[in-house]
SEZA-837058 format. One record per atom (N, C-alpha, C, O): residue number from 1; x, y, z; residue in three letters; atom name. Coordinates in nm, 2 decimals. Layout:
N
SITE, NUM, X, Y, Z, ALA, CA .
...
//
This chain:
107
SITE, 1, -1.26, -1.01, 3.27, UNK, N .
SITE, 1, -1.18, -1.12, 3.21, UNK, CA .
SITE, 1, -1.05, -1.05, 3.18, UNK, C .
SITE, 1, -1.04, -0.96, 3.10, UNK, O .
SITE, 2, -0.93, -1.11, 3.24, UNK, N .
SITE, 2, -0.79, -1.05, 3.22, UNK, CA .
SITE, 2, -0.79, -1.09, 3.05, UNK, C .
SITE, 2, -0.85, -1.19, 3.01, UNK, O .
SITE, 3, -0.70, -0.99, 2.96, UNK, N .
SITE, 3, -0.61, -0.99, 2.86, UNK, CA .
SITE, 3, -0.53, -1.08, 2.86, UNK, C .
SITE, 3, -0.46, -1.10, 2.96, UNK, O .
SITE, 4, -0.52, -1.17, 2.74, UNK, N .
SITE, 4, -0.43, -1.24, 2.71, UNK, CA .
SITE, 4, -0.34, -1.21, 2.67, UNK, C .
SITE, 4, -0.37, -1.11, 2.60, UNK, O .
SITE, 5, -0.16, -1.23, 2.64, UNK, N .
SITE, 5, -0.08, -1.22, 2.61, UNK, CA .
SITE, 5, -0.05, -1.14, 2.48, UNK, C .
SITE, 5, 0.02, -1.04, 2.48, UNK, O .
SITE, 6, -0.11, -1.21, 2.34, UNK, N .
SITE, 6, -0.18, -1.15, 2.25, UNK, CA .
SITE, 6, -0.23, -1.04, 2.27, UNK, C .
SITE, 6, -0.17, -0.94, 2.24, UNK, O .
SITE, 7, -0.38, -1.03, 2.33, UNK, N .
SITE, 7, -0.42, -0.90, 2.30, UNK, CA .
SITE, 7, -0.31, -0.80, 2.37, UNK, C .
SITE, 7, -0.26, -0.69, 2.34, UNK, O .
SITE, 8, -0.29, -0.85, 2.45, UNK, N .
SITE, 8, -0.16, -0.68, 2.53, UNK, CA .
SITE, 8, -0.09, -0.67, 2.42, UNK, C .
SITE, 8, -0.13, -0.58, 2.35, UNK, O .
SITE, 9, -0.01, -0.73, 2.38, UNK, N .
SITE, 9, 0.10, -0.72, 2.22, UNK, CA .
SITE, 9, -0.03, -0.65, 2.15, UNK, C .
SITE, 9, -0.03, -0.53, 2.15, UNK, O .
SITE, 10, -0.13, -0.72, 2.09, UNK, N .
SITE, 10, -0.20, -0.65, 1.98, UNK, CA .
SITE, 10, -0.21, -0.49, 2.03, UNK, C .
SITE, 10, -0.17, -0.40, 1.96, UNK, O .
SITE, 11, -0.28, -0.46, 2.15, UNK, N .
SITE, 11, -0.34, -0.36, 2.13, UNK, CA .
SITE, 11, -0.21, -0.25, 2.20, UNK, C .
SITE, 11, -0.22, -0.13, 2.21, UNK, O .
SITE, 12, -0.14, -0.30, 2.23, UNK, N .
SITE, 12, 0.00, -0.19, 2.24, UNK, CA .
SITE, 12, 0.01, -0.14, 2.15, UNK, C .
SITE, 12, -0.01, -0.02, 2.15, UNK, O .
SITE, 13, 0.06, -0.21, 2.02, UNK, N .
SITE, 13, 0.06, -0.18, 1.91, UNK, CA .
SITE, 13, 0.01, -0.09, 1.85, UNK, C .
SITE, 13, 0.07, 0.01, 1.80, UNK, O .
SITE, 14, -0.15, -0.12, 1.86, UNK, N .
SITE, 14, -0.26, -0.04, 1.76, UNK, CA .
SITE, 14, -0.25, 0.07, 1.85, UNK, C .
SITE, 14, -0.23, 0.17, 1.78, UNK, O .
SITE, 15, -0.25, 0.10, 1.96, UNK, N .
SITE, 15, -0.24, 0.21, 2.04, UNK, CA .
SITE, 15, -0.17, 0.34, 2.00, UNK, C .
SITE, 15, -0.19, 0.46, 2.00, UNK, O .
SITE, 16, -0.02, 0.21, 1.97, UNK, N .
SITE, 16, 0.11, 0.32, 1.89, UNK, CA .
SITE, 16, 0.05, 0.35, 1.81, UNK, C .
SITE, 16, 0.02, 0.47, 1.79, UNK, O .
SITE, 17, 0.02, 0.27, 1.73, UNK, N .
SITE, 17, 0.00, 0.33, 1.57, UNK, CA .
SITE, 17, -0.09, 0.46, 1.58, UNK, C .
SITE, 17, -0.07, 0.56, 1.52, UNK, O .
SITE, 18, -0.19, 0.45, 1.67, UNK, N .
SITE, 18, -0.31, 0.52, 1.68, UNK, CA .
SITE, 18, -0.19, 0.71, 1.75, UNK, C .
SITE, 18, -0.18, 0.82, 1.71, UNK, O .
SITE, 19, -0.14, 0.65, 1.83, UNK, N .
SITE, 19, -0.05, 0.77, 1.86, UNK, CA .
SITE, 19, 0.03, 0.85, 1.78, UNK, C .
SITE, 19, 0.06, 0.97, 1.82, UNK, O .
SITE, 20, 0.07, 0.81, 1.67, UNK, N .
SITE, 20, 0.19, 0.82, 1.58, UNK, CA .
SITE, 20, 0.08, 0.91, 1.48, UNK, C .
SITE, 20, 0.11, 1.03, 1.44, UNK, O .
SITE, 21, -0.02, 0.84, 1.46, UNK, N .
SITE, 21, -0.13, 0.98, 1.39, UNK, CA .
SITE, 21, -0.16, 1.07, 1.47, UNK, C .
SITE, 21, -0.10, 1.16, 1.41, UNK, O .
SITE, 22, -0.18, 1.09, 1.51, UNK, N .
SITE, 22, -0.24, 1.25, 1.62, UNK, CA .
SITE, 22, -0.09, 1.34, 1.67, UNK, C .
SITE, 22, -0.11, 1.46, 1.69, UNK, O .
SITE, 23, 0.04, 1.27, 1.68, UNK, N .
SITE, 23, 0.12, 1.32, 1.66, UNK, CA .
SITE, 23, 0.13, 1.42, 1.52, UNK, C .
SITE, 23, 0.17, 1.53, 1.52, UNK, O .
SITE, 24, 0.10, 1.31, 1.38, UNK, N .
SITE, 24, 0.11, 1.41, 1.25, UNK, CA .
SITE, 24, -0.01, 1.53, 1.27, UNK, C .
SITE, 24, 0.02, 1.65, 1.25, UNK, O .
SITE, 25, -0.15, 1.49, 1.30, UNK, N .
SITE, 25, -0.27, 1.59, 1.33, UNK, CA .
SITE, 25, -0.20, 1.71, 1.41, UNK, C .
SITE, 25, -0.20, 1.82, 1.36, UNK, O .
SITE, 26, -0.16, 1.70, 1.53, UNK, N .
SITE, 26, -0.09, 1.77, 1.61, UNK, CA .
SITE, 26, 0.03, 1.85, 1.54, UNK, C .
SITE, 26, 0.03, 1.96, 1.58, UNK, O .
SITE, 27, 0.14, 1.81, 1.44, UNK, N .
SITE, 27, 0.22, 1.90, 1.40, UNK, CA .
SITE, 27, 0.17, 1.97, 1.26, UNK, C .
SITE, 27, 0.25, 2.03, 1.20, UNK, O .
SITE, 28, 0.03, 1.97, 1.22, UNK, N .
SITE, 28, -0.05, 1.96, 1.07, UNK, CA .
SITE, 28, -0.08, 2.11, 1.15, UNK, C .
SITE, 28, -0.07, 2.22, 1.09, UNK, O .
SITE, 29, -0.14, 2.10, 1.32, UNK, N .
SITE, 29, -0.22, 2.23, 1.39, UNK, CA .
SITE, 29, -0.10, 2.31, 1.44, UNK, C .
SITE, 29, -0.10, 2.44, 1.45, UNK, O .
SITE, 30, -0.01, 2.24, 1.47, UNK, N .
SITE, 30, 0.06, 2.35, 1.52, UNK, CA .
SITE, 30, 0.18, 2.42, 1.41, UNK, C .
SITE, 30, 0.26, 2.51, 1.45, UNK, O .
SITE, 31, 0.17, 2.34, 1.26, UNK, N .
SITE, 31, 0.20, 2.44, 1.14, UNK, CA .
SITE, 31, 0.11, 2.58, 1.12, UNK, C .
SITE, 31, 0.16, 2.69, 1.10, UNK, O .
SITE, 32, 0.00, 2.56, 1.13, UNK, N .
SITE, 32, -0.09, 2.61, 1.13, UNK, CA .
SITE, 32, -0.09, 2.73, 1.21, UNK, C .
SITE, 32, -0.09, 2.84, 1.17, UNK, O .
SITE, 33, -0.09, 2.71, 1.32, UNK, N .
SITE, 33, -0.05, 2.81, 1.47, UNK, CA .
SITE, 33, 0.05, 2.91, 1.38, UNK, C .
SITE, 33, 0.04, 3.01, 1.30, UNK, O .
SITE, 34, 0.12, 2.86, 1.43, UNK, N .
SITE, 34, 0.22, 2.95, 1.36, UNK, CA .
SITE, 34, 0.26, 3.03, 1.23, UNK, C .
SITE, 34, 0.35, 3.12, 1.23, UNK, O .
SITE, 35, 0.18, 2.99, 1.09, UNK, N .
SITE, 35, 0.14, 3.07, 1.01, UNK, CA .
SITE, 35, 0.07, 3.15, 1.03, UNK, C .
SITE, 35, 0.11, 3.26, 0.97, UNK, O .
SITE, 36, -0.03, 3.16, 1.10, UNK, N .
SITE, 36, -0.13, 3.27, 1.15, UNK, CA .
SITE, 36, -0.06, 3.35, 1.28, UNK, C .
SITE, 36, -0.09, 3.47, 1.29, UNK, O .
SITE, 37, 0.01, 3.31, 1.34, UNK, N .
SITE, 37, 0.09, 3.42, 1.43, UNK, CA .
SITE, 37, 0.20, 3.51, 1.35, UNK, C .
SITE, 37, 0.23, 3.62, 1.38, UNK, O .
SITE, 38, 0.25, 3.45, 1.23, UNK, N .
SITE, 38, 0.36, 3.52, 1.16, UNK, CA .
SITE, 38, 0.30, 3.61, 1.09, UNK, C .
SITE, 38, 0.36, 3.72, 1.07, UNK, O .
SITE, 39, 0.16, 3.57, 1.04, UNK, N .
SITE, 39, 0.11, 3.67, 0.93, UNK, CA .
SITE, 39, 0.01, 3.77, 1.05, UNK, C .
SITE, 39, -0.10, 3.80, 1.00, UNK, O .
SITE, 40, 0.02, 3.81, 1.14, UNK, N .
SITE, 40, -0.03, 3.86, 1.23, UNK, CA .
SITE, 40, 0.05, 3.98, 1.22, UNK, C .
SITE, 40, 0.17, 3.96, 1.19, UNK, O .
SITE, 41, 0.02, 4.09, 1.23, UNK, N .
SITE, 41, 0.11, 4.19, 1.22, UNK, CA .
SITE, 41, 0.12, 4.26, 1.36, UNK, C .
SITE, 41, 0.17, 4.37, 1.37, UNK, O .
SITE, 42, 0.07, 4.19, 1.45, UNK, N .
SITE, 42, 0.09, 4.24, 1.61, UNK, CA .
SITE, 42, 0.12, 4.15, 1.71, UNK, C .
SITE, 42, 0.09, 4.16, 1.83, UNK, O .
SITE, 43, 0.18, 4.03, 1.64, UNK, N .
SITE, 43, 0.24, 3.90, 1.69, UNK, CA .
SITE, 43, 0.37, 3.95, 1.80, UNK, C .
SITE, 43, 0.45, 4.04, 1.78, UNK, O .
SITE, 44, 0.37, 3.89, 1.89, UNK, N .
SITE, 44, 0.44, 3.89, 2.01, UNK, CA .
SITE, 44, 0.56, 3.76, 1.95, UNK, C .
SITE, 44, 0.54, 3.64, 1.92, UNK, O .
SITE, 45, 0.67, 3.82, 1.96, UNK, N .
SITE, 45, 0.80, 3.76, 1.88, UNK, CA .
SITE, 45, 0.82, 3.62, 2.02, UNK, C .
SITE, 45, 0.82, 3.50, 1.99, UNK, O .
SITE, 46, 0.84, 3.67, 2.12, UNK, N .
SITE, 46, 0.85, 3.54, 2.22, UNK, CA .
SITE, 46, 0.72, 3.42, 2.20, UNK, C .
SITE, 46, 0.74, 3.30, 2.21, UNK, O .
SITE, 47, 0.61, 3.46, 2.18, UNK, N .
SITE, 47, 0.49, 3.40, 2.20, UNK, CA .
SITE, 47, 0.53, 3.26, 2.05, UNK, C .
SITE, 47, 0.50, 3.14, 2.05, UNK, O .
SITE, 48, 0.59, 3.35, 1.94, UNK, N .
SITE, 48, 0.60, 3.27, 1.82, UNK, CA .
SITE, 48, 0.71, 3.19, 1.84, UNK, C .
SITE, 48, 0.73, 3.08, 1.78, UNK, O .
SITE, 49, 0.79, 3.23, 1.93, UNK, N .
SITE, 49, 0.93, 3.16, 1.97, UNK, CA .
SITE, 49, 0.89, 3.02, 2.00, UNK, C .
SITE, 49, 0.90, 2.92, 1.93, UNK, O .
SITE, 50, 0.83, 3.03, 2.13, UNK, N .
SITE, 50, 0.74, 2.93, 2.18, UNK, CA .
SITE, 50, 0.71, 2.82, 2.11, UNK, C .
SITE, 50, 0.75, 2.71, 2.12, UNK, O .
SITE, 51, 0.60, 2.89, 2.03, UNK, N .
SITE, 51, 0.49, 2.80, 1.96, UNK, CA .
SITE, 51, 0.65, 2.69, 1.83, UNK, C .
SITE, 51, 0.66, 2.57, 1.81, UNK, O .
SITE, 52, 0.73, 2.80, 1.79, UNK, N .
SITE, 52, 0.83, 2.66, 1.73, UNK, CA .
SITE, 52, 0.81, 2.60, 1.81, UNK, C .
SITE, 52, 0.74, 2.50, 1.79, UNK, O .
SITE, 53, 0.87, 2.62, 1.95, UNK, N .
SITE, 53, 0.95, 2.52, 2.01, UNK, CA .
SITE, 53, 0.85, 2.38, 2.06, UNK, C .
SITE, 53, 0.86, 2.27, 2.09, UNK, O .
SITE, 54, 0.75, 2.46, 2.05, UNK, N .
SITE, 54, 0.64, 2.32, 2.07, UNK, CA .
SITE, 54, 0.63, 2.25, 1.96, UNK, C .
SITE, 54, 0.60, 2.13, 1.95, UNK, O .
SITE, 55, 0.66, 2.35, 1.87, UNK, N .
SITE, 55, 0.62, 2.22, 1.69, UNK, CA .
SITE, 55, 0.82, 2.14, 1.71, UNK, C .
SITE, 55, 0.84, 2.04, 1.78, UNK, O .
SITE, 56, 0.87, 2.19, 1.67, UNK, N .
SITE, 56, 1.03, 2.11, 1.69, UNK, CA .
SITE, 56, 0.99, 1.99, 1.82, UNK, C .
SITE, 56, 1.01, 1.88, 1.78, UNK, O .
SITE, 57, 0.95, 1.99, 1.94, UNK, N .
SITE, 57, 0.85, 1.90, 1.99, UNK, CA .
SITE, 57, 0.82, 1.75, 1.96, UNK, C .
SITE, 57, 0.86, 1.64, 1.97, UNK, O .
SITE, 58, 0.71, 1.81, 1.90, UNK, N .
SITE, 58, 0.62, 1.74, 1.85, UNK, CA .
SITE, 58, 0.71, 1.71, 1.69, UNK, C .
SITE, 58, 0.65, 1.65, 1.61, UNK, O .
SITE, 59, 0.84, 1.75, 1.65, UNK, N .
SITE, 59, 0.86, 1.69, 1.52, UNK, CA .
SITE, 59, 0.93, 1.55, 1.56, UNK, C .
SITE, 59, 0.93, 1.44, 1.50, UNK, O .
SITE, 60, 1.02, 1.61, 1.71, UNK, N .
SITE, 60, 1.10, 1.49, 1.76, UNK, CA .
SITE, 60, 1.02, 1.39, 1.82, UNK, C .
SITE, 60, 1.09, 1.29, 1.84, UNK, O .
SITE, 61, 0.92, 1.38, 1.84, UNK, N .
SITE, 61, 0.88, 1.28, 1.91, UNK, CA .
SITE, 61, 0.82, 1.15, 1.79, UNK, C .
SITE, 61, 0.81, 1.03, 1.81, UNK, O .
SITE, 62, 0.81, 1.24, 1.68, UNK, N .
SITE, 62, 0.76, 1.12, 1.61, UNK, CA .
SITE, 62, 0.87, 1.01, 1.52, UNK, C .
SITE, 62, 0.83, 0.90, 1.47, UNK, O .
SITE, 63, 0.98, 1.03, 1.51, UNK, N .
SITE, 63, 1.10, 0.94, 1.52, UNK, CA .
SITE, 63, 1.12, 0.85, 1.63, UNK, C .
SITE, 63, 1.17, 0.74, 1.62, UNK, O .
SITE, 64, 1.07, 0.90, 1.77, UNK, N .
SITE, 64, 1.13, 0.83, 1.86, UNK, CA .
SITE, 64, 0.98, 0.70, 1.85, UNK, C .
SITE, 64, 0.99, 0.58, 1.83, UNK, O .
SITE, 65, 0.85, 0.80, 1.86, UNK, N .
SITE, 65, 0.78, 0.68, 1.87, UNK, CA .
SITE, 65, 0.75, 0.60, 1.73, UNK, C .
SITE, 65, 0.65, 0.53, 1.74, UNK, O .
SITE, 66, 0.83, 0.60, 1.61, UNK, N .
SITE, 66, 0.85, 0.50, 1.53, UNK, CA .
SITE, 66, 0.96, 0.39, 1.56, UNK, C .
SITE, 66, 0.97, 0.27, 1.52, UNK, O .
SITE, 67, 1.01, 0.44, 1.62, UNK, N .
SITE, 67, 1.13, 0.30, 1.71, UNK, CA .
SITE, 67, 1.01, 0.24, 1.83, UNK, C .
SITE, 67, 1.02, 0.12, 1.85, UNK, O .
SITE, 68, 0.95, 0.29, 1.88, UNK, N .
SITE, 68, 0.86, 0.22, 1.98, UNK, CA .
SITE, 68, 0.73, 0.09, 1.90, UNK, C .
SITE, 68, 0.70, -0.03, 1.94, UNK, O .
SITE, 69, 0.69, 0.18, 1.79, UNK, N .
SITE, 69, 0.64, 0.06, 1.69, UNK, CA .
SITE, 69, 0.71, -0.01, 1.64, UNK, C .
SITE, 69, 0.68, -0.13, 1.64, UNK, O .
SITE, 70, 0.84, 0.01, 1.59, UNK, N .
SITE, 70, 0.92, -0.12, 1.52, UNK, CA .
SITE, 70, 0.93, -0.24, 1.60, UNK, C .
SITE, 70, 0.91, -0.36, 1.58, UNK, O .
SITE, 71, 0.97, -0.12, 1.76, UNK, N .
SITE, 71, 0.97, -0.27, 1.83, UNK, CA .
SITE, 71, 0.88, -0.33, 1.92, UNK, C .
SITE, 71, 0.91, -0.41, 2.00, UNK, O .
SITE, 72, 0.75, -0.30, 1.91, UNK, N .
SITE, 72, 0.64, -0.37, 1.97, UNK, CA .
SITE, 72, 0.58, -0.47, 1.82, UNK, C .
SITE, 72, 0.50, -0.56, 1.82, UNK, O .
SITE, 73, 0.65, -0.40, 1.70, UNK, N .
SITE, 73, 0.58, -0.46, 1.59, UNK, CA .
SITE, 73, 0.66, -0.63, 1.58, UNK, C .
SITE, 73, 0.63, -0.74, 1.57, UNK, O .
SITE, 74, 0.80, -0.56, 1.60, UNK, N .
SITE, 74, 0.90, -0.73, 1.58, UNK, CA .
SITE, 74, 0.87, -0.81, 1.69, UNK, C .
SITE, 74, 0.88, -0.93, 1.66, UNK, O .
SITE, 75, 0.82, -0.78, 1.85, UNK, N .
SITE, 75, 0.77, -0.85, 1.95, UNK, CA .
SITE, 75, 0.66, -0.91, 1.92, UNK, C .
SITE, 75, 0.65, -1.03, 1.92, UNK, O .
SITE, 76, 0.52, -0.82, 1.86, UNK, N .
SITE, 76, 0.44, -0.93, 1.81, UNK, CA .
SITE, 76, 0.46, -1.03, 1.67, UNK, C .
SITE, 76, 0.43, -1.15, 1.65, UNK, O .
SITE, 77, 0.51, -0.96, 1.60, UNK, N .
SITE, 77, 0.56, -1.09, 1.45, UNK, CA .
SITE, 77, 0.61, -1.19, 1.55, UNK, C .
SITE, 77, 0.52, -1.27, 1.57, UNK, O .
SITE, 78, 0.72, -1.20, 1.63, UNK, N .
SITE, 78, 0.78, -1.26, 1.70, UNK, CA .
SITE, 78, 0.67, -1.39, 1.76, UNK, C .
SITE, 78, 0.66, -1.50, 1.73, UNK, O .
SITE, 79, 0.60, -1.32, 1.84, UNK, N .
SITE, 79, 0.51, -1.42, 1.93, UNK, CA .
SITE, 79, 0.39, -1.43, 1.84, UNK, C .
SITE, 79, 0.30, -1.49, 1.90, UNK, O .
SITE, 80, 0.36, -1.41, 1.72, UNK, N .
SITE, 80, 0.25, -1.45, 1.66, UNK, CA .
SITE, 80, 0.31, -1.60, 1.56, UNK, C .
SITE, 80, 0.24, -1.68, 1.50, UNK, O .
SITE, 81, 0.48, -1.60, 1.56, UNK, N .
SITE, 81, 0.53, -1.71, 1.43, UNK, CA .
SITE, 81, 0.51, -1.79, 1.57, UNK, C .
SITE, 81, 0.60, -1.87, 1.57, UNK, O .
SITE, 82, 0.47, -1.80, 1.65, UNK, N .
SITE, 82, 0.54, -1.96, 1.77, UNK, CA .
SITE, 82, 0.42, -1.94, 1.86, UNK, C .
SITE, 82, 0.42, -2.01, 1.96, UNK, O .
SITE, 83, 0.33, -1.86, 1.85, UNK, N .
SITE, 83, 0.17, -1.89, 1.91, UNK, CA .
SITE, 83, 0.13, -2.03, 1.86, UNK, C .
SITE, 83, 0.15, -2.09, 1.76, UNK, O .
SITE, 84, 0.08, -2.05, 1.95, UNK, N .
SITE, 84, 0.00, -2.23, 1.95, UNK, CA .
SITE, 84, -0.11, -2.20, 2.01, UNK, C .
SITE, 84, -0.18, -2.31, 2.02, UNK, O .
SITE, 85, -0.17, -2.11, 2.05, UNK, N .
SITE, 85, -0.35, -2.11, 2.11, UNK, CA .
SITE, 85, -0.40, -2.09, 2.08, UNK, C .
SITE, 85, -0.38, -2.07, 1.96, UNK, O .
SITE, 86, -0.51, -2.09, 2.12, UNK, N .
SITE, 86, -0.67, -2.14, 2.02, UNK, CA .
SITE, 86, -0.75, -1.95, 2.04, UNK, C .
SITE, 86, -0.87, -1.93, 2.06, UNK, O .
SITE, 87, -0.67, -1.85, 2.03, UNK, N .
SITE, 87, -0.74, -1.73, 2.04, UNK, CA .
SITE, 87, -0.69, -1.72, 1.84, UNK, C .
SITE, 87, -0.60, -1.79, 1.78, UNK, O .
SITE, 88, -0.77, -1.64, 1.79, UNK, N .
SITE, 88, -0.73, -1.61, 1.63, UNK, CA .
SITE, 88, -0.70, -1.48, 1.61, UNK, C .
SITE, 88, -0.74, -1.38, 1.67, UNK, O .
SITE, 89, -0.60, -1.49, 1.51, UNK, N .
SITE, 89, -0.47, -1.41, 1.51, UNK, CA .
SITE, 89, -0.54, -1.29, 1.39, UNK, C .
SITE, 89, -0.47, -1.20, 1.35, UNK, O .
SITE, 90, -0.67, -1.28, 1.35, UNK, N .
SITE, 90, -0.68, -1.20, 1.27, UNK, CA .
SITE, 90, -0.60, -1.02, 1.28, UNK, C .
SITE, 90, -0.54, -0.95, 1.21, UNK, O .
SITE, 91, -0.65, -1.01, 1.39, UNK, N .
SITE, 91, -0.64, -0.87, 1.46, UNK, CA .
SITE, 91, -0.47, -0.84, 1.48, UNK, C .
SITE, 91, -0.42, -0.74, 1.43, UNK, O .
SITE, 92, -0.41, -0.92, 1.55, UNK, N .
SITE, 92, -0.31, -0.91, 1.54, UNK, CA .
SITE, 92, -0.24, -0.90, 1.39, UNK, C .
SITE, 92, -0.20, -0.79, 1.35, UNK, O .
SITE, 93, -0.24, -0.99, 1.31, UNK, N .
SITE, 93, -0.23, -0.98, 1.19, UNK, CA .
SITE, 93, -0.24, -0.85, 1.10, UNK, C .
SITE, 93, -0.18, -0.81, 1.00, UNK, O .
SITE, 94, -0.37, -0.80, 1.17, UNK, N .
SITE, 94, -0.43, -0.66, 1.07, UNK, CA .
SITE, 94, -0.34, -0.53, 1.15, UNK, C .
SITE, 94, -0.34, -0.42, 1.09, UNK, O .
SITE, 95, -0.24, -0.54, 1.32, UNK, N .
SITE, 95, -0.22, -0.46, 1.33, UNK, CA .
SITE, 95, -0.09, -0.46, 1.26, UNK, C .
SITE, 95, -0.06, -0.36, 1.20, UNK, O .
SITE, 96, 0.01, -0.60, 1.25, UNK, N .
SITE, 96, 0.13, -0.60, 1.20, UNK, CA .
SITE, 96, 0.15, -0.55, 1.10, UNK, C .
SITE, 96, 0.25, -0.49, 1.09, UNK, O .
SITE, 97, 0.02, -0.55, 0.97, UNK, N .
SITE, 97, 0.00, -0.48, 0.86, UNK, CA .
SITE, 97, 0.01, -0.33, 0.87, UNK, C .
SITE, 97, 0.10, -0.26, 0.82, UNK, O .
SITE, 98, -0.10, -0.30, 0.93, UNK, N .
SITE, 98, -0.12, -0.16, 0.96, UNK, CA .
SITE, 98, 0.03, -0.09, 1.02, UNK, C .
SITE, 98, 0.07, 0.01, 0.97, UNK, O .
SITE, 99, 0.10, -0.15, 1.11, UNK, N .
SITE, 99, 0.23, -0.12, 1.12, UNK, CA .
SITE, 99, 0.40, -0.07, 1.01, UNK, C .
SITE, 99, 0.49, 0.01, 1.00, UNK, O .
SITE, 100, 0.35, -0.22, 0.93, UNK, N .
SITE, 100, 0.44, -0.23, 0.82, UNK, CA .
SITE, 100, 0.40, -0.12, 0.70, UNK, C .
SITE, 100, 0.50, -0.07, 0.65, UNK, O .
SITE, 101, 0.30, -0.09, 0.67, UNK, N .
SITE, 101, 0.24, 0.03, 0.59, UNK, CA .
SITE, 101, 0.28, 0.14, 0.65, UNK, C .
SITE, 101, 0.32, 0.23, 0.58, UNK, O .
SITE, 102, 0.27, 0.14, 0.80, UNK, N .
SITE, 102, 0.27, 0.28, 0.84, UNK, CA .
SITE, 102, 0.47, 0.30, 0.84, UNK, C .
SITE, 102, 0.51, 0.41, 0.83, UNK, O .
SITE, 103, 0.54, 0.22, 0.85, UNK, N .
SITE, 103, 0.69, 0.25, 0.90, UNK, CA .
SITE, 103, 0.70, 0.23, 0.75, UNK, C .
SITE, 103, 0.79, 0.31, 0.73, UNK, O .
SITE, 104, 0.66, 0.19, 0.66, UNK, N .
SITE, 104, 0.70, 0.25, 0.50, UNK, CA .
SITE, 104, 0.69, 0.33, 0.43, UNK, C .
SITE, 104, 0.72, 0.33, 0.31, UNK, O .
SITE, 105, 0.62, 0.43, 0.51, UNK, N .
SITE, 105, 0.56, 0.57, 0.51, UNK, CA .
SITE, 105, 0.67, 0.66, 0.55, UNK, C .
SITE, 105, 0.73, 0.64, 0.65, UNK, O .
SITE, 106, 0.70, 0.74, 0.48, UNK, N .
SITE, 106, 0.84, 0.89, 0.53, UNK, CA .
SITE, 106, 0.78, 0.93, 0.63, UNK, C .
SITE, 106, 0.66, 0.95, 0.59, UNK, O .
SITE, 107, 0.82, 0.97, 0.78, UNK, N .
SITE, 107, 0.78, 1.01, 0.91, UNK, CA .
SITE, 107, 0.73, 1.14, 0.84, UNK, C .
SITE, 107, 0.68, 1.23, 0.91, UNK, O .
//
């Protein structure tokens, strides 16, 4: 059974949202990485270089994909105020939330 118009909007959404955490998990491990390479006293200076440059990475990406939720969040507000079909809007509703919570949150 194809996806309806809705669910694609809804679960893009939750998708992002779902991305936007594992991004923070991902910069939480790779703080991590790199405390334990520094306090290493036989740490390979390029190796630690690196590992920044993968956290700096991962810090940029999570600005960008908060502009990606804004605007899949205002596309669904958008098509949820002028929906007329008989599918129910709970879910969509709970991602719009979950959105709005999460972008009022400091990246």
């Amino acid at each position: 059974m194809a996806l309806t118009k809705l669910q694609i909007k809804t679960k893009a959404l939750q998708r992002l949202i779902k991305e936007e955490k594992y991004y923070h998990v991902e910069l939480k491990e790779q703080q991590d990485v790199i405390e334990q390479m520094k306090n290493n006293p036989d740490k390979d200076e390029y190796d630690l270089k690196k590992q920044v440059e993968v956290l700096e990475d991962t810090r940029q990406m999570i600005p960008e994909l908060r502009k990606k939720i804004n605007e899949h969040l205002v596309s669904l507000k958008d098509f949820v105020e002028t929906y007329n079909g008989d599918e129910i809007l709970h879910l969509a509703i709970k991602q719009i939330d979950a959105a709005e919570a999460l972008l009022a949150q400091d990246p």
